[in-house]
C-alpha positions, 0 to 999 in steps of 0.5 A: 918748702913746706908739704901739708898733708891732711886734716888742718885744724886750727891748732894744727895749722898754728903750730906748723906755721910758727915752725915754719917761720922760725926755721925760714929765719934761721934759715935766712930763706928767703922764699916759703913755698906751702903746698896744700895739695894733700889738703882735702879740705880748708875751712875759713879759719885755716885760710886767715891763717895762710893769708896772715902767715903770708904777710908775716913773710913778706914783713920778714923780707920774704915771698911766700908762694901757695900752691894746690889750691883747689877750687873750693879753697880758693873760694874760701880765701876769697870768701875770706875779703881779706886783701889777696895782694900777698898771695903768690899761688902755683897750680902745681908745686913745679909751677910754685918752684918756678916762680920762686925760682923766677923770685930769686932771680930778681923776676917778679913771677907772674900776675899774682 
């Protein structure tokens, strides 16, 4: 799992997700929940980030699960008019904790 809290510039959001990857693979984890709640505000440069962080997971074997969208970010990722497929999103972090438990146990979640 992996909480972000405040501010995300780009630079910031480069380096936690490289770390982010690196420790899902010595891991072996096969599941990334990335709760953005505590993000107040993402603009369009953070999203492509979380979109293609998304799809390096799902290249790496994995699912990734975004939760604490908030209208505005939504709107932003949408904006974005990349392909959403990927995207696997909770309300809440105990909606994305289901549904990755549901992941794990060979469900495919709800419509994504």
């Amino acid at each position: 799992m992996l909480p972000l809290i405040g501010t995300l510039d780009t630079r910031r959001t480069k380096d936690t997700m490289e770390k982010a990857l690196t420790c899902l693979a010595a891991e072996k984890a096969r599941i990334l929940i990335i709760d953005i709640t505590g993000v107040p505000i993402i603009d369009t440069m953070v999203a492509d980030h979380l979109v293609r962080l998304a799809a390096v997971v799902q290249m790496m074997g994995g699912e990734c699960v975004i939760t604490g969208i908030s209208p505005a970010t939504a709107m932003t990722i949408v904006g974005l008019g990349v392909d959403l497929s990927m995207l696997r999103t909770g309300a809440s972090l105990a909606e994305g904790l289901k549904l990755s438990i549901d992941i794990s146990n060979g469900g495919g979640g709800k419509a994504r």
